[in-house]
C-alpha positions as CSV (number, residue, x, y, z in Angstrom):
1,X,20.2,11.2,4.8
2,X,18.7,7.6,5.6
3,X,16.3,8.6,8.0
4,X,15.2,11.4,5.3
5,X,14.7,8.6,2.4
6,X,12.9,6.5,5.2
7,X,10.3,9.2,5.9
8,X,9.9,10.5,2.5
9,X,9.2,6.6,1.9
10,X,6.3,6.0,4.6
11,X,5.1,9.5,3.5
12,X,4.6,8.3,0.4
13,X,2.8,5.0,1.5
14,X,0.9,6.8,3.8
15,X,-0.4,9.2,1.2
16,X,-1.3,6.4,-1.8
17,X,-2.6,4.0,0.4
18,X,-5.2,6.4,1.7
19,X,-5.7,8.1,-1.8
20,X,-6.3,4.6,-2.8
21,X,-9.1,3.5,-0.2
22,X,-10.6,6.9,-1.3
23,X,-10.9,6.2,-4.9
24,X,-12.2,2.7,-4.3
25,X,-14.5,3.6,-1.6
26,X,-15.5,6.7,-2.4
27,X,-15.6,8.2,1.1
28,X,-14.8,11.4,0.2
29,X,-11.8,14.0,0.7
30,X,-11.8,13.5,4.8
31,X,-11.1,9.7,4.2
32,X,-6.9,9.7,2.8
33,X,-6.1,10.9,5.8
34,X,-6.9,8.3,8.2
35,X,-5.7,5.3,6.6
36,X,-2.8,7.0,5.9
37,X,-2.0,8.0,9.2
38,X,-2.7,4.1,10.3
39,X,-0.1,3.6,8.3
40,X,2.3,6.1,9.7
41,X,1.3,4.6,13.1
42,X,1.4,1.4,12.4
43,X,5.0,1.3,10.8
44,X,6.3,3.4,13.6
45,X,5.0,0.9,16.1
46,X,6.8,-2.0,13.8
47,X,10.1,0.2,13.9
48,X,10.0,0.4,17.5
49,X,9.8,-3.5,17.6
50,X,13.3,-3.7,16.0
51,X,14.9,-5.0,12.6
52,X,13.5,-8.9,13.1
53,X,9.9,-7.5,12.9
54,X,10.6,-4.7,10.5
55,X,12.4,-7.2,7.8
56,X,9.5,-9.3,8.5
57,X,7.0,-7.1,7.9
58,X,9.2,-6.0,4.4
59,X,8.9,-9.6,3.4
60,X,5.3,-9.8,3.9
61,X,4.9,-6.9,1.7
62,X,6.9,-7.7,-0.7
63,X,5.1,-11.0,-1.3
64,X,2.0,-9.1,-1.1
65,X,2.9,-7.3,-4.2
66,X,4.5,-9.7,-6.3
67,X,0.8,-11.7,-5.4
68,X,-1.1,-8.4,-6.6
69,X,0.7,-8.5,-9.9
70,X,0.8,-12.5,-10.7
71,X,-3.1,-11.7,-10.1
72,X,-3.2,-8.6,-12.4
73,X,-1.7,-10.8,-15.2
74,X,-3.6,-13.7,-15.1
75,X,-6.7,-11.4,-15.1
76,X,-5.4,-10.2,-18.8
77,X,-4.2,-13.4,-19.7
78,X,-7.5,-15.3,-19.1
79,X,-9.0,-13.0,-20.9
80,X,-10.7,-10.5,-18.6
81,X,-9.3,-7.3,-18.9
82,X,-12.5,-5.5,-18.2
83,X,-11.8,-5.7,-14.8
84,X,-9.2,-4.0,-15.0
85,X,-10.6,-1.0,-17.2
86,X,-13.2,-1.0,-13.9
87,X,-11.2,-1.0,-11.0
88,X,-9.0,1.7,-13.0
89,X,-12.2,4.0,-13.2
């Protein structure tokens, strides 16, 4: 059951992260695929590594997001929520 929520998990970042370039970029439909399977790849190649590289890469993206948001809210708090209503399309 772990290794099923730990697949369905990567799927999942796999699949927004390259829906996500798409959108931005606007590559086209060919384009979610290969991010997302760099992703796949890349978190695979972590994994093999062991649990010291794998927490460390958790951390990092943990920070990453709590950075994103922090970012997101000062941009409506100083008054600039147009960039928001942009980057959301």
């Amino acid at each position: 059951m772990l290794i099923l929520g730990y697949v369905l998990t990567i799927s999942v970042y796999a699949f927004t992260f390259g829906h996500y370039l798409a959108h931005v970029f606007d590559f086209g439909s060919w384009l979610p695929g290969v991010p997302g399977f760099a992703v796949i790849a890349i978190l695979a190649l972590v994994n093999m590594r062991g649990v010291g590289d794998s927490s460390r890469l958790e951390i990092i993206a943990v920070w990453g997001k709590l950075l994103v948001i922090v970012g997101l809210i000062l941009l409506v708090f100083l008054g600039r929520p147009y960039i928001l209503k942009r980057i959301s399309g």
